[in-house]
C-alpha positions in Angstrom: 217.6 103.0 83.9 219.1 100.0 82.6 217.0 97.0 83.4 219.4 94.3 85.3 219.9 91.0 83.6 218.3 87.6 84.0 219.7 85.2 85.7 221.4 82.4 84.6 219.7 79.4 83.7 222.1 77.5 81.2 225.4 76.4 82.0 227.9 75.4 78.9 230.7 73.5 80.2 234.0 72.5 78.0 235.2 68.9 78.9 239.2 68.5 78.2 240.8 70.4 81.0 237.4 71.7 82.3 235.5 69.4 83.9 238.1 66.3 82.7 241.8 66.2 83.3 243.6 66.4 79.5 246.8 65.4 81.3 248.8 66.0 78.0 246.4 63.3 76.4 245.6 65.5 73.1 249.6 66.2 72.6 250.5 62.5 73.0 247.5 61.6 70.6 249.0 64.0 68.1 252.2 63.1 68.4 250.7 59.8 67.3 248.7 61.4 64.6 251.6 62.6 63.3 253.8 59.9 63.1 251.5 58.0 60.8 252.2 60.5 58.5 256.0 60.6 58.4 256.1 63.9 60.4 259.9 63.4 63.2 259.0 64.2 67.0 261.5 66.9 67.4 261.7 68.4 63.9 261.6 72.2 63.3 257.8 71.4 61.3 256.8 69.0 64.4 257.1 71.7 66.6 255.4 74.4 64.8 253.0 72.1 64.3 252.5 71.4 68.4 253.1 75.1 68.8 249.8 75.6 66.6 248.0 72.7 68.6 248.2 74.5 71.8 247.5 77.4 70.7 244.5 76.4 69.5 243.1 74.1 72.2 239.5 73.4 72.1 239.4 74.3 68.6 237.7 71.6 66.8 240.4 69.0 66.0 239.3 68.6 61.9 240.0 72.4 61.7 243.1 72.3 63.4 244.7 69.2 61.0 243.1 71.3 58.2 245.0 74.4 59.2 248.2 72.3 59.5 247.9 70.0 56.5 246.5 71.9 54.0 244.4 69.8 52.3 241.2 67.7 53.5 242.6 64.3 52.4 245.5 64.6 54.7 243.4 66.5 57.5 241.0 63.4 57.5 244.0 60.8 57.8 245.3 62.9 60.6 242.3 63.0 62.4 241.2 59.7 62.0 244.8 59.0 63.5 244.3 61.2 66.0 241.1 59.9 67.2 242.4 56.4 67.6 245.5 57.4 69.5 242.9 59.0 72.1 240.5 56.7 72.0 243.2 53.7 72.9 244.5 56.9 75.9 241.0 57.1 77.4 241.0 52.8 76.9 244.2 52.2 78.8 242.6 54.5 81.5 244.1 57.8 81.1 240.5 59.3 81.1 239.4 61.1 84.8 237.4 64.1 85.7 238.8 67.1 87.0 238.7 66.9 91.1 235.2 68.7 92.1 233.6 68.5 88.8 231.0 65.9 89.0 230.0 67.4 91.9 229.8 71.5 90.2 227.6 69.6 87.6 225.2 68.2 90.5 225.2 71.4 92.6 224.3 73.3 89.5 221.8 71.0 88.3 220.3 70.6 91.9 219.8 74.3 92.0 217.8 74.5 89.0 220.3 75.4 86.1 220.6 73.4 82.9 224.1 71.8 81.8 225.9 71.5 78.7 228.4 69.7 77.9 230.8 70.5 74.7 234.0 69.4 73.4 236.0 70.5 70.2 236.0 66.6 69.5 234.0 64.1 67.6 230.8 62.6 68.7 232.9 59.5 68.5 235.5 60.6 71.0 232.9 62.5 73.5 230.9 59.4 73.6 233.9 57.5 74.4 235.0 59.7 77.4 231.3 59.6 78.7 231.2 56.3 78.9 234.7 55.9 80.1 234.1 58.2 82.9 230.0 56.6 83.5 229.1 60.4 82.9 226.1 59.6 80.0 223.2 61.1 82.1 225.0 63.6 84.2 223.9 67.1 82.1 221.0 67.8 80.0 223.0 67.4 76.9 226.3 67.3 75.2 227.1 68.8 72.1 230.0 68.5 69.5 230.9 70.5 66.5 228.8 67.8 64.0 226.0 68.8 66.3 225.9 72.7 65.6 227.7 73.7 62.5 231.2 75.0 63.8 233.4 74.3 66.6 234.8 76.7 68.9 235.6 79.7 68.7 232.5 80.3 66.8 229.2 80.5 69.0 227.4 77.6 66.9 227.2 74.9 70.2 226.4 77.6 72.6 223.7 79.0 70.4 222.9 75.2 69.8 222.8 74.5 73.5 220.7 77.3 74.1 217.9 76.1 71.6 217.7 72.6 72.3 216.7 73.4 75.8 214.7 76.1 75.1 216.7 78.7 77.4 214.8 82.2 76.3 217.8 84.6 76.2 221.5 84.3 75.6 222.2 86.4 78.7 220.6 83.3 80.5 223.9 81.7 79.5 227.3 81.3 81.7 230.1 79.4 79.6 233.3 78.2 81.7 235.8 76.7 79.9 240.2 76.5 79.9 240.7 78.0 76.2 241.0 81.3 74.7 238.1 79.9 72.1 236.4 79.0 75.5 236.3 82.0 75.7 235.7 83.4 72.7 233.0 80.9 71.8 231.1 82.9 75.3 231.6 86.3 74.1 230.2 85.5 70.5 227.4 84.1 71.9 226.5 86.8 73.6 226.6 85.0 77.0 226.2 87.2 80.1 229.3 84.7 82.3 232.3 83.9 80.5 233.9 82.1 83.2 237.8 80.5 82.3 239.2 77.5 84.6 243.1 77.5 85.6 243.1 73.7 85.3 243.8 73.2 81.5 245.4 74.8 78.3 245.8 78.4 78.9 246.7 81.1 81.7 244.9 83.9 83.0 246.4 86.3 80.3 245.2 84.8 77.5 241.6 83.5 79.0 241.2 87.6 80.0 242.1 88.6 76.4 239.6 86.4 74.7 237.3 87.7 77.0 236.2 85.8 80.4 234.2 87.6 82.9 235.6 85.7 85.7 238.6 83.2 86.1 238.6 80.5 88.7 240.6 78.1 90.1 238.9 75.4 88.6 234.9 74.5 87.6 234.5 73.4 91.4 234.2 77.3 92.0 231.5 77.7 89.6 228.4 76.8 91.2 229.1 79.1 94.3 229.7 81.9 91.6 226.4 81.2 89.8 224.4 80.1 92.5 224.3 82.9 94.8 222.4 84.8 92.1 219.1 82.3 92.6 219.3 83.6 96.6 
């Protein structure tokens, strides 16, 4: 007899179009990116370029700009651009969570789980959204790809996540997120919930074919999903 699995008690949450809106916010900060290096809105190579962006969402953004550009020097200067562009977004106010999400990360906490936040951004960038959005204490930790090796879709965070607070088996794990490498990221990790959100980059289709175990509405569904496994 196959002995049923434990319960989850670490949750891995993505931020951009997660648990915070992205609004377009990473294809206007590339846009800017772009610009400071000569590259025409419109052209043919601009949008293969934005094609390869949103495929790719919550990749980490160094990878991506090394994947376009070829060649580190120009993937820095990119990213560097990148990151300001967002950075004056989240400034000007273009930073909000997702409607329900503050309070899936309290309901979850409140019933005993551990949270995780991660982002395919810099440690620069996620601490600029936390603070933008007052969210520095609400999870147990938050994670970006500096923090565990590689970005999504390799399991490094999850993995990471799972030792720093000393979770004792990766079927313990749910990861939600609104990527294919969301998704991905779960399955690598050998987390027993991959759970993909409708609220961000990419549709059912793709989240099912990168591997989700579930797909929501959006994160606010989660905790009723994970919770009714502690009754």
């Amino acid at each position: 007899m196959t002995a049923p699995r434990p319960a989850v008690r670490l949750v891995v949450l993505d931020m951009a179009g997660t648990t915070v809106a992205d609004g377009g916010l990473v294809e206007q900060a590339f846009g800017a990116a772009t610009a400071t290096l000569g590259l025409e809105a419109g052209s043919a190579e601009h949008a293969r370029m934005l094609d390869h962006v949103r495929a790719t969402m919550g990749e980490s953004k160094i990878s991506v700009f090394r994947h376009l550009f070829g060649d580190e020097d120009t993937a820095q200067q990119a990213n560097l651009a990148f990151e300001a562009a967002y950075h004056d977004l989240i400034d000007g106010g273009s930073c909000a969570p997702l409607p329900g999400a503050e309070q899936a990360i309290g309901a979850l906490r409140d019933g005993g789980l551990k949270v995780v936040l991660t982002t395919g951004f810099s440690r620069a960038t996620q601490d600029r959204i936390l603070d933008a959005l007052g969210w520095q204490d609400i999870a147990d930790l938050t994670l970006c790809p500096a923090d565990a090796g590689r970005g999504r879709p390799y399991p490094d965070m999850v993995l990471t996540a799972l030792l720093r607070t000393a979770t004792d088996d990766v079927r313990q794990i749910a990861v939600c997120g609104d990527t294919g490498y969301d998704m991905l990221t779960g399955v690598r990790a050998g987390a027993s919930v991959v759970a993909g959100v409708l609220t961000g980059a990419h549709d059912e289709a793709r989240l099912r074919t990168d591997g989700a175990t579930e797909v929501l509405a959006s994160v606010a569904e989660l905790p009723g999903l994970l919770l009714q496994e502690e009754r």
